[in-house]
Every structure is written in structure tokens, then in C-alpha cells.
N, C-alpha and C positions, 0 to 999 in steps of 0.2 A: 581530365586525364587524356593523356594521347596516347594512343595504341603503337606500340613497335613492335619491328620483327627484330630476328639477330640476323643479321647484316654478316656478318665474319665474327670468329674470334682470332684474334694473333698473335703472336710473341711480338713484343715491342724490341725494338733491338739495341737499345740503348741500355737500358734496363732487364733484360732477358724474363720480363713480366707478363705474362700472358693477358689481354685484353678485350674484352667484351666489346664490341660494336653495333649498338643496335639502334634501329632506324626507324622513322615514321614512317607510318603509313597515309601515303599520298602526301608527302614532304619531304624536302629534301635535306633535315636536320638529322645529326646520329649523335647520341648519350657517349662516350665511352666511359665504360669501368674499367678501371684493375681489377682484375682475379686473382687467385690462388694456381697454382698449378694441378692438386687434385680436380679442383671445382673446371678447371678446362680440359682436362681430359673428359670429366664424367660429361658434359658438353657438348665435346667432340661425340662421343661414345655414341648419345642420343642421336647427335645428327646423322652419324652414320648407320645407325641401327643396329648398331653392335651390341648382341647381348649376353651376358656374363652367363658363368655358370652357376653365381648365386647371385641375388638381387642387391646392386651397388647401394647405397644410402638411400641415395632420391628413387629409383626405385621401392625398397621399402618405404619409406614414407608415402609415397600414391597409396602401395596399399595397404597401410595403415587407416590410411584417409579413407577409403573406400570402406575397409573391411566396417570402421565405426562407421558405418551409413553418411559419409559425408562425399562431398564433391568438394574438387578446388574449381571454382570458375574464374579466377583471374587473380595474377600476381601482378604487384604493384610496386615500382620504385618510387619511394617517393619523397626523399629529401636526401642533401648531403651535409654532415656536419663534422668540423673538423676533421675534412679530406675522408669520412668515411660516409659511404653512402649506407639507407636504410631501404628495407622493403618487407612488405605485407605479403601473405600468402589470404588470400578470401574465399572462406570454405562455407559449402551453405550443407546444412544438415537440418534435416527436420525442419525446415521452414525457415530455418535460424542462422544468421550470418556470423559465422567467425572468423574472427580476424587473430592471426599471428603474426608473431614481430618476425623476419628472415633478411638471410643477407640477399644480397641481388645477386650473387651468383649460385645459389643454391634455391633459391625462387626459379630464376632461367631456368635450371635443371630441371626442376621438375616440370616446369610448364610445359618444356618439350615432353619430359616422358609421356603428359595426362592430353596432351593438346590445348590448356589453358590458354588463351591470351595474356600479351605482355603489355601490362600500360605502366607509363610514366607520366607522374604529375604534371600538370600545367608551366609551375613555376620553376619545377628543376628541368625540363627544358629551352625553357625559355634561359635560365641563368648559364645551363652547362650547355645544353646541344651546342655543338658545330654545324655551320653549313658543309655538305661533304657530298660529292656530286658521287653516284657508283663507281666509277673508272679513275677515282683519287683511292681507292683502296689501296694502300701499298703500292703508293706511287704506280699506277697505270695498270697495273695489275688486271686481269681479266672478270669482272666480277664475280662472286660466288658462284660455283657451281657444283657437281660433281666431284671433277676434276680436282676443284682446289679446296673441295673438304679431304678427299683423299692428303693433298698435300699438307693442312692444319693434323691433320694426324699425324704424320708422319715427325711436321714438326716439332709438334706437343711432346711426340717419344722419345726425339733426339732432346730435347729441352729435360725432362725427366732424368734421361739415362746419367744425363752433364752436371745435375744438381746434387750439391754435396749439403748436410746436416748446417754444416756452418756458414751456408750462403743464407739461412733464413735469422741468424744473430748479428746481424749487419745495420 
């Protein structure tokens, strides 16, 4: 397994599909997903520390995890099949490791909420990653920061406010 961070998420602009980007650690390869639009605001949400006045999904699910005496120590992407990728949630309770099935953007979410680590298989990076130097982020772009989570917000909302019912029967 290889350990990544999230790198960025963005709207792809071709597609007006929101996009996971996440990165090795100590390498210069990055996974990209597609996402959902929910699944990248909640995302965003995290990254920013923005928090609800009732607890978003991945929210309640940490403390579900918690409340039955369990930890998640690490989410795991770890295959793609037929253009959709798969990922593990690895919960250790009582001694005892559980394993569930999750999507990888709802894995991400939560691992930010709990501070879990993010790994990806060996093989599905080696078949999907890109080589992708920081400053190819959206074409020269300034790397992550601050600054440009603020702007992934911002985007996410104009992205939302524009999407109609019938853009997802396409």
C-alpha cells in the first residue's frame, strides 16, 4: 500500500465533475477520482473545518464507529473495475479488524473527519497514478493552500447552485 494525501479536489472543466487528487507520499505520482458533487463539498467542508449544525453523514458514521467501541485506522483504495473504483474503511475494535466495502469518496471524507491515513494499493497505482509535479495542478496554478481551499469552496457552491436534476440522467 502507498500512503496518499489529498492533493486538491476540482471541478474538471470539461465535464463540470468534481475530482479527487490525491498524492503520494514522498512521490511524485497522484490517483485521480471522480466524485460526486455531495461527496466534494462534504470534502471541502472537512478541509475547511466547517462545521454543521447537525452532523453531515461521514460525520455521523466516525461517531457511530466510535460510539460501538471501534476506530477506523486507515482507508484504503484499492482497485478499479469497470471505470468504478473500490475502497475499504479498516476499523479495529476489540482487537479485531473490520473491514467494509466504501466508495473512495466517502472513505476520503471520513478519514479527514477521524484523521485516518489514506492508502492506495500498490497495483492501482502503479496502473492509474500520473506522474504530476505540484505546480501542474490546474495548469500552474499555485499549489494548495489556504487560499485555494477557500477558492475549491467557493467553486464547489457555484458548481451546486448550476446543477439541475436532469444533468445526473445523462
Amino acid at each position: 500500500m502507498v500512503e496518499v494525501i489529498l492533493r486538491a479536489v476540482r471541478v474538471d472543466v470539461g465535464s463540470s465533475t468534481p475530482l479527487l487528487l490525491l498524492e503520494e507520499l514522498g512521490g511524485d505520482r497522484v490517483l485521480p477520482i471522480f466524485i460526486g458533487a455531495p461527496e466534494a463539498t462534504a470534502i471541502a467542508y472537512a478541509l475547511q473545518g466547517i462545521t454543521t449544525p447537525r452532523p453531515m453523514s461521514h460525520d455521523l458514521l466516525g461517531h457511530v464507529i466510535t460510539a460501538l467501541g471501534g476506530r477506523l485506522f486507515a482507508v484504503e483504495i484499492t482497485s478499479l473495475e469497470d471505470n468504478t473504483y473500490f475502497a475499504n474503511l479498516r476499523i479495529l475494535r476489540d482487537g479485531a479488524e473490520i473491514v467494509v466495502s466504501s466508495r473512495p469518496s466517502d472513505a476520503v471524507a471520513l478519514a479527514l473527519r477521524v484523521k485516518a491515513p489514506i492508502l492506495v494499493s500498490d497495483e492501482l497505482m502503479a496502473e492509474q497514478g500520473r506522474v504530476m509535479h505540484l505546480d501542474d495542478v490546474d495548469e500552474g496554478e499555485e499549489p494548495e493552500g489556504e487560499s485555494s481551499e477557500a477558492e475549491l469552496v467557493a467553486e464547489l457552491r457555484e458548481f451546486l447552485d448550476t446543477i439541475r436534476p436532469e444533468d445526473f440522467n445523462q
